[in-house]
Residue, then its C-alpha position, 0 to 999 in steps of 0.5 A: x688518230x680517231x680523235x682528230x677531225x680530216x683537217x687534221x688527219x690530212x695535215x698528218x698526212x701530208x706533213x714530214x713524219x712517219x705515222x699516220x701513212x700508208x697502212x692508215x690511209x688504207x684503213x680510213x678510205x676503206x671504213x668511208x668505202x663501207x660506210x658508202x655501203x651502210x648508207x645503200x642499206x639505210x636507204x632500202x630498209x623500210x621501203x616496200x619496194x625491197x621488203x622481200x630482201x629487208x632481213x638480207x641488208x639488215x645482216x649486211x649493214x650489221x656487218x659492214x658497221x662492224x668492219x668500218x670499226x674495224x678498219x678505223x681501229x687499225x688507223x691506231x694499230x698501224x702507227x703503234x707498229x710501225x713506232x718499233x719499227x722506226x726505231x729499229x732502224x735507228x739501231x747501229x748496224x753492228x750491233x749483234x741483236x738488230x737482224x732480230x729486232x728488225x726482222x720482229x718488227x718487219x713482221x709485226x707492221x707487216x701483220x696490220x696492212x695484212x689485215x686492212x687488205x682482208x677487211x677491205x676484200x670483205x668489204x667489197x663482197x658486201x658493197x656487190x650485195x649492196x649493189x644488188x639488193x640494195x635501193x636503184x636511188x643510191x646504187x651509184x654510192x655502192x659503186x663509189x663505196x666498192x671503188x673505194x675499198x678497191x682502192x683500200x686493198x691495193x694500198x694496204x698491199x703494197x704497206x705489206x710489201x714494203x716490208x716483206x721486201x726487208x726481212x731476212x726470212x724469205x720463206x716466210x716473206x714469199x708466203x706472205x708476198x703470195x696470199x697477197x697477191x692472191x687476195x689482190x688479183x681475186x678481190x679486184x677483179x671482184x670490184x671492177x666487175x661490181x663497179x662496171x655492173x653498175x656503170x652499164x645500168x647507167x647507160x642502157 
């Protein structure tokens, strides 16, 4: 998937096949979402204006080129598990092993949103710190790059959902379903308060 350009990627997208799909969608918009972030800092680092906070947005932005990696590796690794999971669909429903492999792939694709949607909360702790210390020319971008990774965290939660829905084992589905939508309430609220914070500055 990371060796097509967004022509074709899109393309995939919009096209009639299963992969690349939600899971990897969230996981690109949330790397573009971080790299928004990157681009506040590139833009402070070195200015005698914001000297004072140099070193803090130097750590930030070695952070959030880590997490842009990050999240465009699970472009791959959400379509590697979903690949079981499409095919353990396919298998005959009286056939004595399917609950088990079904309910080992639920969990498996469920794992790789799981992990978009607290690589994406990180992202938006950083983007408010971007916003906060970061260059007053480009404090819109951190604002796109915090709705961004909003938008990031929501869809990669619903891909989780969409398989905790299906498995048989609904202690662990419930638990699931739970830090979810912890995450999902906390790290929103967060975005909108970053957002809205840069908002207000541009109308007073």
């Amino acid at each position: 998937m990371l060796d097509t350009n967004i022509e074709q990627f899109t393309e995939k997208l919009a096209s009639k096949t299963s992969v690349p799909g939600g899971g990897g969608a969230s996981a690109l918009v949330g790397a573009v979402g971080i790299a928004l972030g990157d681009m506040v800092g590139e833009f402070t680092v070195g200015k005698k204006k914001y000297a004072d906070v140099e070193e803090d947005v130097k750590a930030l932005m070695d952070e959030a080129q880590k997490l842009r990696v990050q999240l465009l590796e699970c472009i791959n690794k959400d379509a590697i598990a979903f690949e079981p999971l499409s095919k353990a669909y396919g298998i005959p429903k009286d056939d004595p092993t399917r609950d088990e492999v079904m309910e080992k792939c639920l969990k498996d694709a469920a794992q790789v949103p799981y992990e978009i949607m607290k690589l994406s909360a990180r992202a938006i702790e950083l983007q408010g710190e971007f916003a906060q210390k970061g260059s007053r020319i480009v404090i819109s971008d951190a604002a796109t790059g915090v709705a961004i990774c909003k938008a990031a965290l929501q869809g990669a939660a619903v891909n989780v959902k969409i398989n905790t829905k299906s498995m048989k084992d609904r202690e662990y589905a419930a638990k699931l379903n739970d830090s979810v939508n912890e995450m999902l309430d906390k790290y929103s609220a967060v975005a909108d308060e970053i957002f809205n914070s840069v908002v207000i500055n541009f109308e007073n």
